[in-house]
Structures are given as C-alpha cells and as structure tokens.
RODO-2510 file (C-alpha; in nm, 4 decimals, decimal comma):
residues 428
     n   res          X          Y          Z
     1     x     3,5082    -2,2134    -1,3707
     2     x     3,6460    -1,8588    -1,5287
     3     x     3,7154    -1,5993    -1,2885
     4     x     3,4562    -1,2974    -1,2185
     5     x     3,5247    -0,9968    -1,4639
     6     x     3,5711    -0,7207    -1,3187
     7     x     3,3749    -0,3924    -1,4085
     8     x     3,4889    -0,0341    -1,4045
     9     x     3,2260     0,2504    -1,4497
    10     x     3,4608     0,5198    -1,5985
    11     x     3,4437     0,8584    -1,5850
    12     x     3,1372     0,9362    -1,3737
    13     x     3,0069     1,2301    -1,0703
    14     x     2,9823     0,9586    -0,7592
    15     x     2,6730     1,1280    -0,5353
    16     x     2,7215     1,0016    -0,1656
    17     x     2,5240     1,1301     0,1014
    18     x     2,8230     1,3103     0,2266
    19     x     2,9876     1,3724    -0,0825
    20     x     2,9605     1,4572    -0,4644
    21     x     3,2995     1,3803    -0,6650
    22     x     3,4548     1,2418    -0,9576
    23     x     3,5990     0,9050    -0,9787
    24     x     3,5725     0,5620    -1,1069
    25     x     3,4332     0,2749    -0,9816
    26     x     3,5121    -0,0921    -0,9975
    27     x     3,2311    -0,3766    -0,9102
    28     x     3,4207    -0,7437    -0,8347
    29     x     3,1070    -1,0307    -0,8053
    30     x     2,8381    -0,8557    -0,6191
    31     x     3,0851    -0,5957    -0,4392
    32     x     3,2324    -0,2513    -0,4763
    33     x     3,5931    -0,3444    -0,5043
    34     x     3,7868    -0,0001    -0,5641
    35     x     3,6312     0,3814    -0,5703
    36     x     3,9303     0,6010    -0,6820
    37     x     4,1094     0,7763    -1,0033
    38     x     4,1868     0,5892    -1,3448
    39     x     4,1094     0,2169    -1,2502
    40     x     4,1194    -0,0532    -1,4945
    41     x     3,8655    -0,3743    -1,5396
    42     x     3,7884    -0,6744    -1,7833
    43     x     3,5210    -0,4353    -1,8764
    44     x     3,4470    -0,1020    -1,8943
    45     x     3,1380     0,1381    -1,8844
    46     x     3,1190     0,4688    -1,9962
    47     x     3,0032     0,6537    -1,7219
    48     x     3,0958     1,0127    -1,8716
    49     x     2,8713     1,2953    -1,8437
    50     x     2,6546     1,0952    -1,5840
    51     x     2,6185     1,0364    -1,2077
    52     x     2,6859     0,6936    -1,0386
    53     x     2,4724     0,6300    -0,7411
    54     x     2,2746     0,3651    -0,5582
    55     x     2,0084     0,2258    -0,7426
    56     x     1,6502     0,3494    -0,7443
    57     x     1,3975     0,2168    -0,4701
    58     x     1,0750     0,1889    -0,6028
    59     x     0,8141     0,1925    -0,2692
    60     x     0,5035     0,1647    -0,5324
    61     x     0,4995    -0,0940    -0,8552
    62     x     0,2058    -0,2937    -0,9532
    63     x     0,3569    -0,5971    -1,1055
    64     x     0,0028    -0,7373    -1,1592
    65     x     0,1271    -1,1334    -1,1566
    66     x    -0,0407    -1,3508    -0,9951
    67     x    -0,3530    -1,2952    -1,1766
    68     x    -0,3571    -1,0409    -1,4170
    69     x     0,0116    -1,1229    -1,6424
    70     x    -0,1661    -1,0158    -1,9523
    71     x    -0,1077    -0,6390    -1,8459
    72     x     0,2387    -0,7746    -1,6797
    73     x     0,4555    -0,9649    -1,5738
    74     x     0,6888    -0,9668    -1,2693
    75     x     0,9853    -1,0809    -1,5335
    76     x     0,8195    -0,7460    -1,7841
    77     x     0,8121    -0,5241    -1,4886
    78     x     1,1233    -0,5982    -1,4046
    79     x     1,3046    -0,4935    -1,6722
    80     x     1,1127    -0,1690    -1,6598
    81     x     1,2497    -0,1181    -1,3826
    82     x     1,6104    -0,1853    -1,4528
    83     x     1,5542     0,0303    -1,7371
    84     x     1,4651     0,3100    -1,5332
    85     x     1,7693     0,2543    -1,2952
    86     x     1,5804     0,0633    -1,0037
    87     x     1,7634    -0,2151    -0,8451
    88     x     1,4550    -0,2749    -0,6007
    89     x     1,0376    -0,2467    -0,6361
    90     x     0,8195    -0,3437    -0,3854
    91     x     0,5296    -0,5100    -0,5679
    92     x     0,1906    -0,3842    -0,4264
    93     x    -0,0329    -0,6721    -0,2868
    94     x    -0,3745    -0,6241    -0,5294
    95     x    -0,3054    -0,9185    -0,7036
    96     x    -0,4989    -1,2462    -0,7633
    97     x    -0,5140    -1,4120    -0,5179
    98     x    -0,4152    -1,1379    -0,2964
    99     x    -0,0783    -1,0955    -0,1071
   100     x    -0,2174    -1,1943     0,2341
   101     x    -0,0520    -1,5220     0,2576
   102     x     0,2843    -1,6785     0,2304
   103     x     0,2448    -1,9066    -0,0404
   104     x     0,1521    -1,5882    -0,3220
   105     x     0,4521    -1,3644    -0,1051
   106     x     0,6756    -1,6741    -0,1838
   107     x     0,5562    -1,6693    -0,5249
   108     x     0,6239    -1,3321    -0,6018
   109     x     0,9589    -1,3100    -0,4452
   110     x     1,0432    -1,6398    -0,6427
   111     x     0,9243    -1,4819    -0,9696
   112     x     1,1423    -1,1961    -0,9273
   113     x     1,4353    -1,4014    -0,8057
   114     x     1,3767    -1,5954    -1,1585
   115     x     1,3806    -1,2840    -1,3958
   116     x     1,6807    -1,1905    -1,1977
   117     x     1,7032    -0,7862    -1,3097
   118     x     1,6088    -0,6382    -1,0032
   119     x     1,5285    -0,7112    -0,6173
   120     x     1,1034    -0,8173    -0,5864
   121     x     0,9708    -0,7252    -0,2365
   122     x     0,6307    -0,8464    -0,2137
   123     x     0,4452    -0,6229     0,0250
   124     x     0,1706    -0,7526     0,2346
   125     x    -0,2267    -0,6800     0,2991
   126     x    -0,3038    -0,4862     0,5793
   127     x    -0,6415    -0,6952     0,5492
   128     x    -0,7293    -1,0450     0,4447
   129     x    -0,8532    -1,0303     0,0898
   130     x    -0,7726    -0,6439     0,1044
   131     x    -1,1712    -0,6353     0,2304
   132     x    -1,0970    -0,4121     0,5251
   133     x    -1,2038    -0,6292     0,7859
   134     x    -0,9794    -0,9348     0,8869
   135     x    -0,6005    -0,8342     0,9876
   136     x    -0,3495    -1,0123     0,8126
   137     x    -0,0439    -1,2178     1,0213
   138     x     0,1692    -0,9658     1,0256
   139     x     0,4440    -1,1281     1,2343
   140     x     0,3993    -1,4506     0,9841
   141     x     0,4613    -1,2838     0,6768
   142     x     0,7065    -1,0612     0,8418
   143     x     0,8864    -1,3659     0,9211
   144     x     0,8986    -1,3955     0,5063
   145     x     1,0813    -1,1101     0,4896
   146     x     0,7729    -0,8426     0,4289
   147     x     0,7944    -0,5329     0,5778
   148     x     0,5761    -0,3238     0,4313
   149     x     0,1927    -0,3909     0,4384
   150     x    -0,0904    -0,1734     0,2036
   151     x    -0,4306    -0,2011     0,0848
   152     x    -0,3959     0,0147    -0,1881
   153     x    -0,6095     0,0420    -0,4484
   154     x    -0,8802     0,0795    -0,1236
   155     x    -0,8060     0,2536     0,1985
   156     x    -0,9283     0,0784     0,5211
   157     x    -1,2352     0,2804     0,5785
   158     x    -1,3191     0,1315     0,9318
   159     x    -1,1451     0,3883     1,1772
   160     x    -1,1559     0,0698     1,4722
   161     x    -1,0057    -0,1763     1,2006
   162     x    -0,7072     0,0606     1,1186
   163     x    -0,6443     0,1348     1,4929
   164     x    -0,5825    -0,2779     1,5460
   165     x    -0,3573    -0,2953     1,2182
   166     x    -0,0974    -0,0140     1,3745
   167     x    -0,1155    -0,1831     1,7124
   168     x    -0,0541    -0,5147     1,5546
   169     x     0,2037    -0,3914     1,3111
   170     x     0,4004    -0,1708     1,6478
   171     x     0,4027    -0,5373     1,8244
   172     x     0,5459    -0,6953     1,4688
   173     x     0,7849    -0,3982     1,4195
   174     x     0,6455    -0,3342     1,0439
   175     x     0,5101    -0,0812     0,9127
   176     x     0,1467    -0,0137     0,7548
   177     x     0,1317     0,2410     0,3532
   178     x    -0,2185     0,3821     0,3812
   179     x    -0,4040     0,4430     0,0571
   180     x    -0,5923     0,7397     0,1647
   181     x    -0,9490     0,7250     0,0228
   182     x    -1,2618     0,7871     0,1934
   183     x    -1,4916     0,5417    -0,0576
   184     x    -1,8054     0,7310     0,0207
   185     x    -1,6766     1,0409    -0,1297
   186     x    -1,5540     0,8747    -0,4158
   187     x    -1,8121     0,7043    -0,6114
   188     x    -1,8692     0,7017    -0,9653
   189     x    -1,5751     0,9708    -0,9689
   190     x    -1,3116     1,0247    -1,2756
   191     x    -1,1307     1,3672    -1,2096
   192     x    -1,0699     1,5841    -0,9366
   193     x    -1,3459     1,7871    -0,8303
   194     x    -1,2607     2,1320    -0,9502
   195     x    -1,3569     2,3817    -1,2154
   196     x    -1,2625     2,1135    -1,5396
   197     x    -1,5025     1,8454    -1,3077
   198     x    -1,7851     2,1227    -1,2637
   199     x    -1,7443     2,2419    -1,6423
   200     x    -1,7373     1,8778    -1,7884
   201     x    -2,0498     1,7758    -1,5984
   202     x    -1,8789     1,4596    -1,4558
   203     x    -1,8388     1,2874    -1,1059
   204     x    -1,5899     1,4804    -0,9039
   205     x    -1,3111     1,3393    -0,6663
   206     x    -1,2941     1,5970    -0,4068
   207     x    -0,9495     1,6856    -0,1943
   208     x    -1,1459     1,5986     0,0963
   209     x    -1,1983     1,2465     0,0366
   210     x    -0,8030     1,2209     0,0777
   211     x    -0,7972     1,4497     0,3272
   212     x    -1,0183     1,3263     0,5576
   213     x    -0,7979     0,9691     0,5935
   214     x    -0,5022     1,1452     0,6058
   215     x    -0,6251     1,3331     0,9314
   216     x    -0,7539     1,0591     1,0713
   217     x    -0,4568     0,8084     1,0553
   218     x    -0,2399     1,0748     1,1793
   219     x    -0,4328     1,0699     1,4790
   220     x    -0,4233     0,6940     1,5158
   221     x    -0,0397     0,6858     1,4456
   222     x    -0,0651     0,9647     1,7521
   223     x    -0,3013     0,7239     1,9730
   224     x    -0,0682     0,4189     1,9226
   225     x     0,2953     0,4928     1,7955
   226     x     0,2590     0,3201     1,5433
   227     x     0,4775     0,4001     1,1919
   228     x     0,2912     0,5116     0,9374
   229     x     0,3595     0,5844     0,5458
   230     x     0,1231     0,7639     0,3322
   231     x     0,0682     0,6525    -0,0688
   232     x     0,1270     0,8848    -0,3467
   233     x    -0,0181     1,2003    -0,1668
   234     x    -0,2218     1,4374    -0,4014
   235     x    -0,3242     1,7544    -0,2630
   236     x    -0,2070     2,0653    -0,0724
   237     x    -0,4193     2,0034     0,2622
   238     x    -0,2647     1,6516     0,3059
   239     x     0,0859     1,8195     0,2338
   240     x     0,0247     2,0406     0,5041
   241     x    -0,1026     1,7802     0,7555
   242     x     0,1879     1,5559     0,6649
   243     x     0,4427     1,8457     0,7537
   244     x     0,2555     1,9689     1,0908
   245     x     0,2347     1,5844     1,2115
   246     x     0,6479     1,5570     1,1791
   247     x     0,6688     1,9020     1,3511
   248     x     0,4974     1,7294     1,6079
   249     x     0,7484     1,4292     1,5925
   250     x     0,5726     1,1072     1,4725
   251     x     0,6735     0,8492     1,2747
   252     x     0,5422     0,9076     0,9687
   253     x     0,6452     0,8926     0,5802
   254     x     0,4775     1,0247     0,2880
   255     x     0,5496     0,9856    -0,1049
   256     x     0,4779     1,1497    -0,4216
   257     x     0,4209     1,0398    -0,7523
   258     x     0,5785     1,1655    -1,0699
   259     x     0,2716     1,2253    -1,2376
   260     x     0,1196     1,4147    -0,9762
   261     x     0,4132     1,6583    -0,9898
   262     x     0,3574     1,6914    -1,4051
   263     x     0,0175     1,6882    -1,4637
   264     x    -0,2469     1,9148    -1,4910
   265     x    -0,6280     1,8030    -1,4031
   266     x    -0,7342     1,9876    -1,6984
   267     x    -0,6059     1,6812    -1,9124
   268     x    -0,8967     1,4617    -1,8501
   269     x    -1,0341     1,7448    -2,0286
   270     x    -0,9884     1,5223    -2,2991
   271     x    -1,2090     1,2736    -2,1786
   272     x    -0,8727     1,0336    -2,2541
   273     x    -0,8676     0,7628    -2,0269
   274     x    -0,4911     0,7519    -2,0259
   275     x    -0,5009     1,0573    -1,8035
   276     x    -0,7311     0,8603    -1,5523
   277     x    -0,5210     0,7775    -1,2278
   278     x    -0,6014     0,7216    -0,8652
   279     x    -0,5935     0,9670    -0,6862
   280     x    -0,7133     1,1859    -0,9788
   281     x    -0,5130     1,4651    -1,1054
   282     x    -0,4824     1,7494    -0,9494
   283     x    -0,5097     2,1258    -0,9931
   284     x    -0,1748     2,3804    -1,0406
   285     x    -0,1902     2,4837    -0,6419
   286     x    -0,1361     2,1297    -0,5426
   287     x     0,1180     2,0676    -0,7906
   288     x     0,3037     2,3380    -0,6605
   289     x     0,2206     2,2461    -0,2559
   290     x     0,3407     1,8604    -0,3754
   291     x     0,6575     2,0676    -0,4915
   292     x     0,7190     2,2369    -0,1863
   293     x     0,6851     1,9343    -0,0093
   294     x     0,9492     1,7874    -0,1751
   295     x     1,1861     2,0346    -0,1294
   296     x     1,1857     2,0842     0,2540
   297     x     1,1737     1,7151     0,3430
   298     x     0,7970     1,7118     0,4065
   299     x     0,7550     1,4099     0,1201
   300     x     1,0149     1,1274     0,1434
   301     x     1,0061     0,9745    -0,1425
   302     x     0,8980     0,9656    -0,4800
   303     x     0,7573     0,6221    -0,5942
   304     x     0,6024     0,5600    -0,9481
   305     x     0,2697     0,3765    -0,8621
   306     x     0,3643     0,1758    -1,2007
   307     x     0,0233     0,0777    -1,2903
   308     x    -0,0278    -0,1387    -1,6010
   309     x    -0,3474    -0,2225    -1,7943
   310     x    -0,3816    -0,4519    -2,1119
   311     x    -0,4575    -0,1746    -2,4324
   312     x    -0,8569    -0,3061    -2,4571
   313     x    -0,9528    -0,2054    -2,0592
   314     x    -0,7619     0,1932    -2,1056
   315     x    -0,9468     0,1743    -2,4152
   316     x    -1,2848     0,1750    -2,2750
   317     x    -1,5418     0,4963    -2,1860
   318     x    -1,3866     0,7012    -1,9026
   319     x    -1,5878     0,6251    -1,6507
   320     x    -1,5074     0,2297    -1,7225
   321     x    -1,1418     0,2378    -1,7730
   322     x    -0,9201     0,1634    -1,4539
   323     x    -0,7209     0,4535    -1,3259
   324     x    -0,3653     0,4106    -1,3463
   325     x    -0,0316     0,5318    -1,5672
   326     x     0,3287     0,3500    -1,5996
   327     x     0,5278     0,5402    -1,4561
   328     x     0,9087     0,2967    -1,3981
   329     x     1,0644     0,3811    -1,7599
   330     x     1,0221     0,7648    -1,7032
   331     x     1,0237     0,8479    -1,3519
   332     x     1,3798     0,9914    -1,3925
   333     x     1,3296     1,1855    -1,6802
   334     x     0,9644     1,2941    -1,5386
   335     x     1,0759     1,4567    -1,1778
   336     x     1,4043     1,5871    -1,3330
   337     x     1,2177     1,7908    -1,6451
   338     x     0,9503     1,8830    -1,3576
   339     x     1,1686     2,0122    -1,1031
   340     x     1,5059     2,1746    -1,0653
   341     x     1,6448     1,9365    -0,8023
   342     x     2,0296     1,8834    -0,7620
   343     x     2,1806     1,5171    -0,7438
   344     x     2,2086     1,4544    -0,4656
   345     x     1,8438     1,5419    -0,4086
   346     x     1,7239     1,3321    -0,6535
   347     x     1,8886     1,0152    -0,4984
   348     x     1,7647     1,0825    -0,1456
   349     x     1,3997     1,0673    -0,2980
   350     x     1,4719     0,7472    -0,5167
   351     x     1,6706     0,5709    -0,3624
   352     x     1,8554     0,6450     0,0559
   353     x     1,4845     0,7249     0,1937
   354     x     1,2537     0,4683    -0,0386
   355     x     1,5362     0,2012     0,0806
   356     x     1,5181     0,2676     0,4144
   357     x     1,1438     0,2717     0,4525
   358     x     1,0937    -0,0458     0,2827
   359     x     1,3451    -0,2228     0,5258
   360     x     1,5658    -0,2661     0,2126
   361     x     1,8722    -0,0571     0,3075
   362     x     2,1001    -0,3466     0,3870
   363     x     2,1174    -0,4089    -0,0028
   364     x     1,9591    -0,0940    -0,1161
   365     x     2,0647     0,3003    -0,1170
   366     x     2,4046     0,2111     0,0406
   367     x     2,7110     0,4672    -0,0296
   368     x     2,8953     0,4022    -0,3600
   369     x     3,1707     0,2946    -0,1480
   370     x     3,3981    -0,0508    -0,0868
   371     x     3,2578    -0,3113     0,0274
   372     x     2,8915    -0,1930    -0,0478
   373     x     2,6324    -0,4321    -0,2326
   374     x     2,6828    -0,3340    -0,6190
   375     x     2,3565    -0,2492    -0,7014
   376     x     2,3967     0,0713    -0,8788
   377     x     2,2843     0,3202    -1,1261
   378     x     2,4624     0,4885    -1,4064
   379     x     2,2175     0,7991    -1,5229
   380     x     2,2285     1,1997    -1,6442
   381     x     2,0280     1,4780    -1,5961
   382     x     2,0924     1,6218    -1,9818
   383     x     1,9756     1,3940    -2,2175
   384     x     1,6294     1,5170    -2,4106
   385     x     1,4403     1,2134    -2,5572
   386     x     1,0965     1,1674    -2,6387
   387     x     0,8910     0,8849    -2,4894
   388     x     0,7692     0,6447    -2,6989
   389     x     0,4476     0,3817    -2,5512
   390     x     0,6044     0,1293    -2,8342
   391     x     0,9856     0,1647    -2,7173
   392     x     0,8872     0,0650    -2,3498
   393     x     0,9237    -0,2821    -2,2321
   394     x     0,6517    -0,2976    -1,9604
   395     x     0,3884    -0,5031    -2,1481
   396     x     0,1291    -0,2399    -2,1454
   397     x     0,1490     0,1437    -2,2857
   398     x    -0,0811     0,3214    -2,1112
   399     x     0,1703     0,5996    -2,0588
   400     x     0,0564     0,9592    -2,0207
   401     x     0,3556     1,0745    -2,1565
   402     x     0,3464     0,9096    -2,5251
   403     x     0,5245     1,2315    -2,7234
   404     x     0,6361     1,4032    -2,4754
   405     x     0,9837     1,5202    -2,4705
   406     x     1,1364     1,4563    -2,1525
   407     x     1,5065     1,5301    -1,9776
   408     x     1,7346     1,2680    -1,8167
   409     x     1,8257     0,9471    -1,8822
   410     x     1,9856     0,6020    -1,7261
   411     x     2,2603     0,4154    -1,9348
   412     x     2,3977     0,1590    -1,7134
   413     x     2,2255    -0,0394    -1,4006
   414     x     2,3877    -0,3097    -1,2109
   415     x     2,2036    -0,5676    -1,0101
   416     x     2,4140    -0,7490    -0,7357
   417     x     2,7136    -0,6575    -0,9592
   418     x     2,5586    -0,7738    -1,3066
   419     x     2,5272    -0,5371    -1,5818
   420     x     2,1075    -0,5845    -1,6174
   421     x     2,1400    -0,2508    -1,8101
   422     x     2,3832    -0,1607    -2,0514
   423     x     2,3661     0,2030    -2,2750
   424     x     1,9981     0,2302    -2,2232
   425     x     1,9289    -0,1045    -2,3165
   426     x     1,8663    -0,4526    -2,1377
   427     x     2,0580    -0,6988    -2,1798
   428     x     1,8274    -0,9814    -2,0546
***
C-alpha cells in the first residue's frame, strides 16, 4: 500500500475561535498534522487570499432520498454541500417513508457514508409519521446516533403533544427543532400577509401564525427544561421573544436562513413560484430585526433549509407549487453580500454553534489546530460571481438567486482529510 500524501493548504488567514492569523496548514490521513509558517506536502493548495476554517455545519438540508430522488439525491446533495464548504448536513426527516425509525435513519446515514463528500446526520421525527400525535423512540434512535429530532415542514400543533416530546427528549438527553407554524392560520397561504399580500388579492401568511408557536414552546421549554431549537425564524416578534427567553436563561437555539436575510416579500410580486418558501418572505423590518439578531448572538446559526423540487412541481400556479429554495451552493456568498460580518463571525454561525447544536462537534467546528479532525474549508469573502441554476450540482434549480451577482466564494473543502473540493470544483 503507498503511503498517505500529505496536504498543505498554503498561504491562507486561519480563523480560530481565539485567534485570526496567517499560516499554513498540513492535513496527514484524516488529521491536522502541522499549523505553522512555510510547510511543505506531496500536495499543495492554494489557499491565498482566503480563510481556512472548520467546515460548514448545515442544521437544515432536505436531501429528499428516500422517496423523492428525482428532486435529489443524498449522493447530489452532497456534493452541494461540499461545494458550498460544508463538511456536515443534517438531513431533515420529511422523507418517504419518514425518519421515525431506524431502518430509513440507517439508510440515510449509509447513503451518505456511500457518496462519501460530506458527514449525513439523519435527524429524527418528533412524531411517528410526522402526524403530530404518536412520539417517536427517542432514546432508540438516539441510540443510532440522532440527536436532533423535527417535524418540519409541520409544527406540532397539539400544545399537550409537544409538552410530552420535551419531557421525553430531557429524559433521552436530545434535543427537539420546532417548525413554528400554527396550521390554522396558514391555509391556502403563498406570501406573507402584508401590503404586497393585501394589494395582490392573495392568501396571506401572517407573523402571527409563527409567532404564536414560538411563544408557546418557550413556555413549555420554561415548564419542563427541556432544550429547545427554533427553525429558520422569520419575523421581528419571534426575534424578540427568542432574545427575552435567553435573558431569562433557557436553553434555547434559534437559526436563520439566508434567504430570509436577502429577500424582499415584494418578490412574489411576481407571482414566480421560485420566490415561494416556507415561512414566506418577509417584509424590510424583519429583515433588518433577523439582522440584528444575528449580530448580538440572539440567532445561532444560519442553516440553508436546502429545499429541492424537480423543475415540473416549481413550475406549477403559485398557489400549487411547494415552497422551498436551494440554498447549500450559495449560502456563503448569500449572508456575506447581505451582511457586513467579519470572519470570524461568519464561522461561529456556520460552523462552531451549528456543530455544537447538532451533537456534531467531536468531528465538526473543531479549531484548525493539531490533532483536530481535518474536515475543513478553504473560502474568501472577495470573489464576485454570478449564480447560475445550470452550473449547480444539486439536481434541481429552483434557486432564487439565478442572475444574481453574489460575493464570496469556497475553493477547497476537505472531508476527513480528502480533498472532496478542489478550486471550486468537485472532484467526485
């Protein structure tokens, strides 16, 4: 057998949470081997003009396999991810048949073993079938390796059903990601309900709906001490709850998505179903509140909510075509032309806080450091490229940002110390 090459990223701005500096780094197998000035390798990365960091954490992808691989695959959304620096995704459970059991968990780990481009974490159903009734095993398919366990796609509406599933997650030491939607509010609905909604004469998605759930599991996580994390939060009211309910010292997370820090409501204006995303769009003063809540620590993490959808269902009347955007190829480029947010900043929403939530921080968000796993990411902040549906490699192109000239790039990723991405491009 030949020995393991060694790999030196050259020339590129480590970001540590204690420290931002210079210097090269050298992977050995699946290891950091050497952090330091002018080291040499078998082979060598430019890393000039870029940061090096821990690679992304995505809390949010919708792999859509088993059940619906025509829109994608785990192997597909894998290499979006790699492509967009992220070394880990936790695939959401709204697959077919649902993740409520170990056999599909086992499946989808397995699948994402197989493509072998980033880590797969299969998250689990809070309820059986994701119907809202029937708790899942928790302690079972925590004894898979699942930590995190969702709905989404449908919050649990039953206020006594949710109170069971954070006293049985406390007891199984995992923790429940609410989708927070009150259904009843919701029906029929394709944009926020604002002044485009009122204008258009169509179906509005009020604030409230979200709201409402957000209030109420705070509460619950209150009653029980239970943890709690909160889906791609939309508005300025649940922003505000989020940040009073850590004043007050519980255990709760909360996420944001790109999208809803770029995009205006007004889009749907259009009556294009590409801008048609759950939760809906939202207006400039929760843009700016979802801002805000980045930048004093009040949201966590920002996850994509990759959602892929074969080209014939986007292409159907707006109130027929499913909500959701891809979001793993541009996420980087997306918050960085959105925001002004330093490196380090950046990282601690993508990668140290999404890691640690998901339970993957053994492996994942570690200091670029010796000894640490080698899953790493090789990106800049400068680069201005336009997005292009046909150059991404998800299987589906519903992106909202087809044409859009965007800032930041990744050119390298490593997976546990294999080059999965090399100069923007995959190499498997």
């Amino acid at each position: 057998m030949s020995a393991t090459k060694s790999i030196v990223i050259r020339g590129a701005t480590v970001v540590n949470p204690d420290a931002v500096f210079e210097a090269d780094v050298r992977v050995v197998g699946a290891l950091i081997d050497a952090v330091g000035d002018a080291l040499e390798g078998d082979i060598v990365l430019d890393g000039k003009g870029c940061y090096v960091s821990s690679g992304f954490v995505d809390l949010h992808t919708h792999l859509r396999e088993p059940g619906k691989e025509e829109a994608e695959t785990i192997e597909s959304g894998s290499r979006a991810a790699a492509l967009g620096g992220y070394t880990a995704v936790v695939a959401m459970p709204n697959t077919d048949p649902a993740q409520d059991n170990v056999a599909t968990v086992r499946f989808v780990r397995e699948q994402g073993i197989k493509a072998n481009l980033c880590e797969v974490m299969p998250s689990g159903c809070i309820t059986v079938g994701r119907l809202g009734a029937e708790l899942v095993s928790y302690a079972g398919l925590a004894d898979e390796g699942v930590t995190l366990f969702t709905d989404d796609g449908t919050g649990v509406q039953d206020e006594d059903t949710m109170k069971r599933a954070l006293v049985s997650a406390r007891l199984a030491n995992v923790t429940l990601a609410q989708h927070c939607e009150v259904s009843s509010m919701t029906n029929g609905a394709v944009m926020h309900d604002g002044a485009c909604c009122s204008s258009l004469g169509v179906p509005g998605w009020p604030s409230l709906a979200e709201e409402q759930m957000v209030q109420r599991d705070i509460d619950l996580v209150r009653a029980t001490g239970a943890k709690m994390h909160f889906l791609h939060l939309s508005t300025q009211g649940s922003v505000q709850m989020v940040r009073e309910a850590k004043a007050e010292g519980l255990p709760i997370t909360a996420e944001v998505t790109p999208h809803h820090l770029s995009l205006l409501d007004e889009l749907l204006t259009s009556f294009d179903p590409i801008f048609k995303v759950n939760p809906p769009l939202r207006t400039a003063a929760d843009i700016a509140a979802l801002k805000a809540g980045v930048l004093d620590g009040t949201i966590d993490a920002i996850a994509t909510d990759h959602a892929p959808h074969a080209g014939h269902t986007k292409e159907q009347p707006l109130d027929q075509a499913p909500p959701g955007m891809l979001g793993l190829e541009t996420a980087l480029a997306v918050v960085n032309t959105s925001m002004e947010l330093d490196a380090r900043k950046i990282v601690e929403l993508m990668s140290w806080n999404p890691a640690r939530i998901a339970g993957l921080d053994a492996r994942h968000g570690r200091a670029v450091a010796v000894g640490e796993p080698a899953n790493l990411c090789v990106w800049n902040t400068a680069d201005v490229w336009e997005v292009s549906r046909e150059g991404l490699a998800s299987k589906s192109k519903n992106t909202p940002y087809h044409g859009m000239n965007v800032r930041g790039r990744v050119r390298h990723t490593l997976f546990n110390g294999q080059i999965v991405v090399n100069e923007g491009k995959a190499t498997r």
